[in-house]
Structures are given as C-alpha cells and as structure tokens.
N, C-alpha and C positions, 0 to 999 in steps of 0.2 A: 721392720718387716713383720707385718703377720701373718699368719698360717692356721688353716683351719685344725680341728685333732686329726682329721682320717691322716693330714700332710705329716705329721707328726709322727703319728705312728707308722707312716712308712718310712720317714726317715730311718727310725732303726730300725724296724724289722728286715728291711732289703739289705741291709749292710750284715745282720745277723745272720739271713739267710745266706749271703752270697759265703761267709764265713763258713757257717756248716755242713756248706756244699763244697769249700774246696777241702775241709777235715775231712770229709767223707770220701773224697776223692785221692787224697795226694797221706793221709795221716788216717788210716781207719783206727789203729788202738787210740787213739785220743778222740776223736768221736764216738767210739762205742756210748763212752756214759750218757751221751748227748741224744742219741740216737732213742736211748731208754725213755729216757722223761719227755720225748715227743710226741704227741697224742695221736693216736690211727685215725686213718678214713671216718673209722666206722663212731668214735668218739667224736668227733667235730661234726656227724651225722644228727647224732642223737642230742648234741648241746643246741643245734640251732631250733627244733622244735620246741625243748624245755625253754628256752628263754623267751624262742619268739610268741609261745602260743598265749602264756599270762602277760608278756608284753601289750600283746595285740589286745587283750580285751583289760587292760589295766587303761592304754590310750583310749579305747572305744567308752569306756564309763566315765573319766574325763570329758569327753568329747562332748557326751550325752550329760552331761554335768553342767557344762558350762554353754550346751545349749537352748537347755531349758530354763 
C-alpha cells in the first residue's frame, strides 16, 4: 500500500492531536508542558508568509528557467 506525505502526516498528527485533546481535557497537570511548546495563532500566522513568499518566487525563477 502507498500513501502520499500529506496521508502520512496525518496519520500521526490526528492521533497526536486527538491525544492532547483528551490530556487537556480529562489530565490538565500533564498537559501543561505540552500546551507550552505549542505554537499560537499568531506564530503559525507569521510562518506561512515567511516560507510561502521565498517559496513562491524560488518556484517562479525555476519556472522561468526552464522556460526559456
């Protein structure tokens, strides 16, 4: 059986998350630590510009690279 990455990474991540969702619910002192090292809104806000913006023009001079 194969599986693309996105399938992959949701394998774990949804088992991870459903995990820290029930620590957070049913055990909050053993989530605390977890809860720490999880990145805010405003963090996952600001990484999708940084990456996406030198991504986008890293593929577009490829693009233009290998159309000319």
């Amino acid at each position: 059986m194969t599986a693309c990455r996105l399938c992959l990474f949701l394998r774990v991540f949804l088992p991870s998350a459903a995990a820290l969702i029930f620590l957070i619910g049913f055990m909050p002192d053993i989530a605390t630590p977890f809860g720490a090292i999880t990145p805010t809104p405003m963090t996952i806000a600001m990484i999708v510009p940084i990456v996406g913006v030198p991504g986008f023009f890293v593929k577009y001079w490829m693009w233009r690279k290998t159309r000319h």
